[in-house]
N, CA, C and O atoms as a GROMACS GRO file, in nm:
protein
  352
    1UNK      N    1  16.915  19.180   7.954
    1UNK     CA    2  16.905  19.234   8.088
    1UNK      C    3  17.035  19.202   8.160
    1UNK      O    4  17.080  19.090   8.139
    2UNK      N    5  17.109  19.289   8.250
    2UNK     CA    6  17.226  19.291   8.244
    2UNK      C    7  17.237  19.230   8.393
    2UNK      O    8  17.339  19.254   8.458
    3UNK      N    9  17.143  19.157   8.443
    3UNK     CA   10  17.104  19.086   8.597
    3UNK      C   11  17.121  18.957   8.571
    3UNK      O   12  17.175  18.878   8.648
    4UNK      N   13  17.069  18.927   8.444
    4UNK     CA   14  17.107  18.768   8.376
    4UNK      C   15  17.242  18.713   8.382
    4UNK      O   16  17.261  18.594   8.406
    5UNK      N   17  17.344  18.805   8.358
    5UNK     CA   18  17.454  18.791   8.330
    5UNK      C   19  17.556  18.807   8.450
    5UNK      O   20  17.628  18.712   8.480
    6UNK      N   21  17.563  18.910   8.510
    6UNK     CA   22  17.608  18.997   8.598
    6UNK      C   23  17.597  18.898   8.745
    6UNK      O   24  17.689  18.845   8.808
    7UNK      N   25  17.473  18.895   8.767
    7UNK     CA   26  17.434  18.736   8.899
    7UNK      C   27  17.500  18.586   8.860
    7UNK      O   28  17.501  18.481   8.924
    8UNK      N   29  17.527  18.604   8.797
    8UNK     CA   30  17.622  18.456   8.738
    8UNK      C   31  17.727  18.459   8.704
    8UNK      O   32  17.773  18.346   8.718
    9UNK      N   33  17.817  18.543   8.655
    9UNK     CA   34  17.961  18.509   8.664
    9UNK      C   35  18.044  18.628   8.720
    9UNK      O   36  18.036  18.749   8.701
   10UNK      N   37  18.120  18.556   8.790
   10UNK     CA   38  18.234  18.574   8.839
   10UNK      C   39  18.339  18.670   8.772
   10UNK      O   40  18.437  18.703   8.839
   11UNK      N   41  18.330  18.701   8.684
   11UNK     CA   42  18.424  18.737   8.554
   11UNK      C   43  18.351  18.876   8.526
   11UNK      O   44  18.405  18.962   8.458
   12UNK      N   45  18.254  18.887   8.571
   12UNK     CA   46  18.226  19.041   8.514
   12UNK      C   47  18.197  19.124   8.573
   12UNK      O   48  18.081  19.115   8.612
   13UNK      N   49  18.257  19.224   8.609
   13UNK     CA   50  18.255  19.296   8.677
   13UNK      C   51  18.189  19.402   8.624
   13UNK      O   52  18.215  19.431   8.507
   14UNK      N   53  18.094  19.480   8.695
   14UNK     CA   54  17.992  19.562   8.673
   14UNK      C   55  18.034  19.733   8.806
   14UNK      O   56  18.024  19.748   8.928
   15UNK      N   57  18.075  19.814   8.701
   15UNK     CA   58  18.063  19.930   8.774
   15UNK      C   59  17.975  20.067   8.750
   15UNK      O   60  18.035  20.114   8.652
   16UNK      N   61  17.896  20.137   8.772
   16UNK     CA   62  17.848  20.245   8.784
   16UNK      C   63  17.880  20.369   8.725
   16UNK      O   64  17.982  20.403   8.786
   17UNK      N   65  17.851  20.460   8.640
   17UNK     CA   66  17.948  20.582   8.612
   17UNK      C   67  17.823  20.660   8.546
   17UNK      O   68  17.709  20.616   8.528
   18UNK      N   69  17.892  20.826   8.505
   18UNK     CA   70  17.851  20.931   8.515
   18UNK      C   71  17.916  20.952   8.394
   18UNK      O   72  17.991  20.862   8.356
   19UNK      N   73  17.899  21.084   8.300
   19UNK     CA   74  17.983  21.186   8.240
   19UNK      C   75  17.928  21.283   8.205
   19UNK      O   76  17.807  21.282   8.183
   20UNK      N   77  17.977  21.352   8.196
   20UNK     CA   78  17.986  21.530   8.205
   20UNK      C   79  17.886  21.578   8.270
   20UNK      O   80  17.823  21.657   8.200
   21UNK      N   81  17.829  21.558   8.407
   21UNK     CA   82  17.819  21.644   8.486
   21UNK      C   83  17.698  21.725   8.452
   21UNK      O   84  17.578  21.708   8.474
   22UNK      N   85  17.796  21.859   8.366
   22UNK     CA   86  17.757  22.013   8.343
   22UNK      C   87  17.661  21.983   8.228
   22UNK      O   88  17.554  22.044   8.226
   23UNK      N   89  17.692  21.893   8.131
   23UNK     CA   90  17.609  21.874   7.980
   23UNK      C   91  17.493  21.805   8.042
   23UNK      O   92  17.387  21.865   8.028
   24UNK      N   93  17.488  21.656   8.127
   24UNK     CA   94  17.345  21.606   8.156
   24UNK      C   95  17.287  21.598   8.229
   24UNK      O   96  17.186  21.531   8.250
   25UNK      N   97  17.368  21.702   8.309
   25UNK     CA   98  17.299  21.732   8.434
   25UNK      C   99  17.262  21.619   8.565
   25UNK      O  100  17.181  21.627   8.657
   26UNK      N  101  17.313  21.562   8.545
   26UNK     CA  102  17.340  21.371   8.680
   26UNK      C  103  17.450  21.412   8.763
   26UNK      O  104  17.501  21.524   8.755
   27UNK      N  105  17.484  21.329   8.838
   27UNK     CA  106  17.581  21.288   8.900
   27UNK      C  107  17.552  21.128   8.954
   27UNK      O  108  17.449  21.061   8.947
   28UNK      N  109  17.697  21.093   9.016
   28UNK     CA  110  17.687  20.929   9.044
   28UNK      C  111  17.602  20.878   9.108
   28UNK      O  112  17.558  20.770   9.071
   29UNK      N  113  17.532  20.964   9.271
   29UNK     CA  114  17.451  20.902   9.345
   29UNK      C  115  17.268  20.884   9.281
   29UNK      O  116  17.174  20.812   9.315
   30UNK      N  117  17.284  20.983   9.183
   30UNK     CA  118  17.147  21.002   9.073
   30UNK      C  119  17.148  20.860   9.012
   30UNK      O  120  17.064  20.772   9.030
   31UNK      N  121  17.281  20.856   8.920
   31UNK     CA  122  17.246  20.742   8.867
   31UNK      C  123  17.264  20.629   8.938
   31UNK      O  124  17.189  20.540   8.898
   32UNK      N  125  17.340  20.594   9.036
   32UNK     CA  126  17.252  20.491   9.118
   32UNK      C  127  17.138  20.475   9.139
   32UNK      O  128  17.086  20.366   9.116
   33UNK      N  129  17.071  20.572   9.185
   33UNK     CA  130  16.958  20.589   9.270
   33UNK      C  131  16.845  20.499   9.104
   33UNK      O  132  16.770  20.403   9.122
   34UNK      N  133  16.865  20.557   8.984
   34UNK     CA  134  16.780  20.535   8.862
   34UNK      C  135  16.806  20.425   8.886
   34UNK      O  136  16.719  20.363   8.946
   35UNK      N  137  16.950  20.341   8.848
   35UNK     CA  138  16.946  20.184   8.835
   35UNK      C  139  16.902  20.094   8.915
   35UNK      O  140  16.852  19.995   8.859
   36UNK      N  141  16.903  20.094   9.022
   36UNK     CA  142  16.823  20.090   9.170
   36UNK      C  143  16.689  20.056   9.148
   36UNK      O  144  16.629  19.949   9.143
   37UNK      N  145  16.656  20.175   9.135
   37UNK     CA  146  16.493  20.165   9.080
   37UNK      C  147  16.454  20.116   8.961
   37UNK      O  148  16.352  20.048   8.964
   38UNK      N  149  16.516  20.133   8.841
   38UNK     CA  150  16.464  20.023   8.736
   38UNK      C  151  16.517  19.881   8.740
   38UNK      O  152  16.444  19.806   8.674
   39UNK      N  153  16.591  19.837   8.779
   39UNK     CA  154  16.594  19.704   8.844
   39UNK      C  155  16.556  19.661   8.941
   39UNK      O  156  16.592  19.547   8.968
   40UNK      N  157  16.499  19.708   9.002
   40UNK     CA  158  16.465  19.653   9.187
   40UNK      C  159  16.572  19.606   9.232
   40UNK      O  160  16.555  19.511   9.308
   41UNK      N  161  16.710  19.646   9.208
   41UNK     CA  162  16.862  19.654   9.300
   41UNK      C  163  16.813  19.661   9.466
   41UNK      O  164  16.728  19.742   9.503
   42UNK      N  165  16.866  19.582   9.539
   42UNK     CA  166  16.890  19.575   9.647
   42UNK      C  167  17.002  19.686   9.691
   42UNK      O  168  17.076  19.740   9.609
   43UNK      N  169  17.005  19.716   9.851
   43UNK     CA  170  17.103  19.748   9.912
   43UNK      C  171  17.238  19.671   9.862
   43UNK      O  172  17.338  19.702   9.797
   44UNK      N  173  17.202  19.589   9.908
   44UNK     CA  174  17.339  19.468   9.880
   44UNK      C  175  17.388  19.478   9.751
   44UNK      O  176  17.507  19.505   9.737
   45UNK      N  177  17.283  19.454   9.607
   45UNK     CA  178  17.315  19.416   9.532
   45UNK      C  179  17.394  19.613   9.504
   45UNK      O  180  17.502  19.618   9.446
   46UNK      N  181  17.349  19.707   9.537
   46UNK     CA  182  17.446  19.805   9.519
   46UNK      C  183  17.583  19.840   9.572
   46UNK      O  184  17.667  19.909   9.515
   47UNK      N  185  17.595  19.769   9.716
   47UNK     CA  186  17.706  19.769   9.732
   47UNK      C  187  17.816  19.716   9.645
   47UNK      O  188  17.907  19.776   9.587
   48UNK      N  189  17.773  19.545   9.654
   48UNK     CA  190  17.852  19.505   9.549
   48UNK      C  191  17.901  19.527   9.451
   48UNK      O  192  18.011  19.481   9.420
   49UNK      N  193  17.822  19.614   9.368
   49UNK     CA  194  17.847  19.679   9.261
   49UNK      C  195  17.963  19.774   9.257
   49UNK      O  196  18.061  19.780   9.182
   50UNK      N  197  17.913  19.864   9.385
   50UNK     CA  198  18.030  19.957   9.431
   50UNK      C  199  18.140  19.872   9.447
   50UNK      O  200  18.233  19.943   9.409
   51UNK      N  201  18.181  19.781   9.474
   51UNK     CA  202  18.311  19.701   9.579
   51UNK      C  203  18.370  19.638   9.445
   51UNK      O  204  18.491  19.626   9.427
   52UNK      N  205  18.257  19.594   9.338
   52UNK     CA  206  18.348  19.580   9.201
   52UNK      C  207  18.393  19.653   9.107
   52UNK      O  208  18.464  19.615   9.014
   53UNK      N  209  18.331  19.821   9.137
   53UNK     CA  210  18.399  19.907   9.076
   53UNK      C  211  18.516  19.939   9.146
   53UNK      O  212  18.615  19.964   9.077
   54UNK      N  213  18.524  19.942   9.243
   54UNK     CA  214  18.648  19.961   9.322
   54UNK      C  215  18.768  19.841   9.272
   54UNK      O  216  18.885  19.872   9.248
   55UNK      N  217  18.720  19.715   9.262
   55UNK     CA  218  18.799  19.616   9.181
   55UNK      C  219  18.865  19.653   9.056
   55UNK      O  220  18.976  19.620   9.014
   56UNK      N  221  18.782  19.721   9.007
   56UNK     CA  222  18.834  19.759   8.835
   56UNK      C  223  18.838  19.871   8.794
   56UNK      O  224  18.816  19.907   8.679
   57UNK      N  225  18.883  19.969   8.930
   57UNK     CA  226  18.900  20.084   8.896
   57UNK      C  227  19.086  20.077   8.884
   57UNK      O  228  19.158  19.993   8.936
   58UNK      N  229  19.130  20.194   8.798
   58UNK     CA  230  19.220  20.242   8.732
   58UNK      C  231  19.281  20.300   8.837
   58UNK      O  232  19.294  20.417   8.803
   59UNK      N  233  19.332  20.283   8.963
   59UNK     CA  234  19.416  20.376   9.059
   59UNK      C  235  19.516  20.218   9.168
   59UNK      O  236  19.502  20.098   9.195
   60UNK      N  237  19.611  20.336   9.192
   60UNK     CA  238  19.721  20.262   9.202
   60UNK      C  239  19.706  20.240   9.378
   60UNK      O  240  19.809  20.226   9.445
   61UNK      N  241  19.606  20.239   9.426
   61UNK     CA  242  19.629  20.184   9.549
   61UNK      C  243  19.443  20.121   9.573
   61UNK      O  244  19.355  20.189   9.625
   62UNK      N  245  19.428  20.018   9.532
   62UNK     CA  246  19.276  19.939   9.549
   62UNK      C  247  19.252  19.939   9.681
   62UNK      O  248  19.149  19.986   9.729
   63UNK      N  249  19.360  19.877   9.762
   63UNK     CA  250  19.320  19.833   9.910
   63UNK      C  251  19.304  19.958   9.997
   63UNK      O  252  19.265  19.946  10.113
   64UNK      N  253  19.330  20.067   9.949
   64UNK     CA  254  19.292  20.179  10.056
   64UNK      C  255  19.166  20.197  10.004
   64UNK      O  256  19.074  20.207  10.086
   65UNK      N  257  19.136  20.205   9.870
   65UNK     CA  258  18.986  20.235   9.814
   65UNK      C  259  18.882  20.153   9.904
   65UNK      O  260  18.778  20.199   9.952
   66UNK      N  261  18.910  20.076   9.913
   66UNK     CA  262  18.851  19.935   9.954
   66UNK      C  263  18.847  19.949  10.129
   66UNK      O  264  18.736  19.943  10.182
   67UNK      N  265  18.938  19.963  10.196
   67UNK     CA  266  18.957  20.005  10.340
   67UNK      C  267  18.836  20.134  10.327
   67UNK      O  268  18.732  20.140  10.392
   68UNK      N  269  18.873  20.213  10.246
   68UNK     CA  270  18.792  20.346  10.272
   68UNK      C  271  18.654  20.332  10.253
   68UNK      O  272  18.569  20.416  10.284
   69UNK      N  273  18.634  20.222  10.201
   69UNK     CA  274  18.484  20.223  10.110
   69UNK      C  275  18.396  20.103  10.260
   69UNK      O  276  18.275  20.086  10.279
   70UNK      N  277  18.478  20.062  10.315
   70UNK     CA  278  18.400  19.935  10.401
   70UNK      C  279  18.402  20.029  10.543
   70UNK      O  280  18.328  20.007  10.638
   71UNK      N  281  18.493  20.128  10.539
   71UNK     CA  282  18.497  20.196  10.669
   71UNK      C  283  18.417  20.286  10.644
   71UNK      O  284  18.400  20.354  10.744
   72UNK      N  285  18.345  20.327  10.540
   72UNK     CA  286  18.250  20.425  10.507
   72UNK      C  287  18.096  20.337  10.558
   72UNK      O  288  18.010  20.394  10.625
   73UNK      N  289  18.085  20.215  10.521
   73UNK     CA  290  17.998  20.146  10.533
   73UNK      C  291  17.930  20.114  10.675
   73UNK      O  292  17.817  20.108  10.724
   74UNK      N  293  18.056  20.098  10.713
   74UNK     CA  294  18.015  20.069  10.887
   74UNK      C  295  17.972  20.178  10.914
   74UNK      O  296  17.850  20.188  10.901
   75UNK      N  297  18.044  20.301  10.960
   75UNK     CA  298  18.011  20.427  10.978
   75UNK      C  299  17.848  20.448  10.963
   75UNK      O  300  17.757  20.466  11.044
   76UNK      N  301  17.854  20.439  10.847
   76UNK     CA  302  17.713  20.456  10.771
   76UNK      C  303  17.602  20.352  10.861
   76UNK      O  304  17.499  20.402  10.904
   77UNK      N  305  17.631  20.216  10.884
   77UNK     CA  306  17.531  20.135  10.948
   77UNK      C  307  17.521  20.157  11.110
   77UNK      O  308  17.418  20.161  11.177
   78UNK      N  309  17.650  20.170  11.151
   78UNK     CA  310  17.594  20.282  11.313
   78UNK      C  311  17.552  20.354  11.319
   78UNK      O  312  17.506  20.368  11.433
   79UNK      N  313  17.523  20.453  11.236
   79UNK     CA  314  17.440  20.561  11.231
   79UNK      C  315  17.284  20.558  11.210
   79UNK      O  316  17.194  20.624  11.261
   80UNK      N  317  17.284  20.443  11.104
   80UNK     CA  318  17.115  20.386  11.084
   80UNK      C  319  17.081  20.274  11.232
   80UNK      O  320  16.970  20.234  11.268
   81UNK      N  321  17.158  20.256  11.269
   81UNK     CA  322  17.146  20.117  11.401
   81UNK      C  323  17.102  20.259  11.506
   81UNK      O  324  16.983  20.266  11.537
   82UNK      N  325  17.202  20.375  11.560
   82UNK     CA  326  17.187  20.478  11.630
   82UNK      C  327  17.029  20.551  11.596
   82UNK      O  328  16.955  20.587  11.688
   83UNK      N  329  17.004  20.562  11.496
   83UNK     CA  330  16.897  20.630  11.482
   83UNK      C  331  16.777  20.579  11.488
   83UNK      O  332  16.670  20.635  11.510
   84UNK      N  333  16.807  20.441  11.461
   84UNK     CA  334  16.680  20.355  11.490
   84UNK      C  335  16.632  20.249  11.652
   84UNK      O  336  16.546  20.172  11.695
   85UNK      N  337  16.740  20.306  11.684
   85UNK     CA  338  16.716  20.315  11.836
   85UNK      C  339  16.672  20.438  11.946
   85UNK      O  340  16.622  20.441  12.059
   86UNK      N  341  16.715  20.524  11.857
   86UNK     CA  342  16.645  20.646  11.938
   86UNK      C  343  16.452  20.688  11.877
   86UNK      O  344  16.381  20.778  11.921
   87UNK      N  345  16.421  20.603  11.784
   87UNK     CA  346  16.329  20.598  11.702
   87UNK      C  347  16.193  20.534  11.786
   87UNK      O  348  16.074  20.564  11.794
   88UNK      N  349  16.309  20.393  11.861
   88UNK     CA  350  16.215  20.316  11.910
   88UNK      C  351  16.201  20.362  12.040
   88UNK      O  352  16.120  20.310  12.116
   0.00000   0.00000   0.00000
């Protein structure tokens, strides 16, 4: 189980992925959404995930990935804070 491992060290970095699309018919937010649910993944524990694929992704500028990915986040939590105030 890859929660055994993954929650305990430091050293491994765990990222998310997809391939071909057109042949299996997924995409990335699908397969999140599956791993999510067959692990009982947290919010959190998906972010993280995201923030260490961003660590060990293959592109030559991390810290904008990373700027872009936390400024996506906020965004994202004013909008659930906004909506759940007009709720109440």
């Amino acid at each position: 189980h890859f929660l055994d491992w993954w929650k305990k060290s430091e050293k491994v970095l765990l990222s998310i992925n997809t391939d071909d699309v057109g042949l299996f018919s997924c995409d990335l937010s699908s397969e999140i959404y599956d791993l999510a649910q067959a692990f009982d993944l947290s919010c959190d524990d998906i972010i993280d995930i995201q923030r260490q694929a961003i660590q060990s992704a293959f592109h030559p500028d991390k810290e904008r990935l990373r700027s872009l990915f936390e400024k996506t986040l906020l965004s994202s939590a004013k909008k659930d804070t906004a909506k759940r105030a007009r709720l109440n």
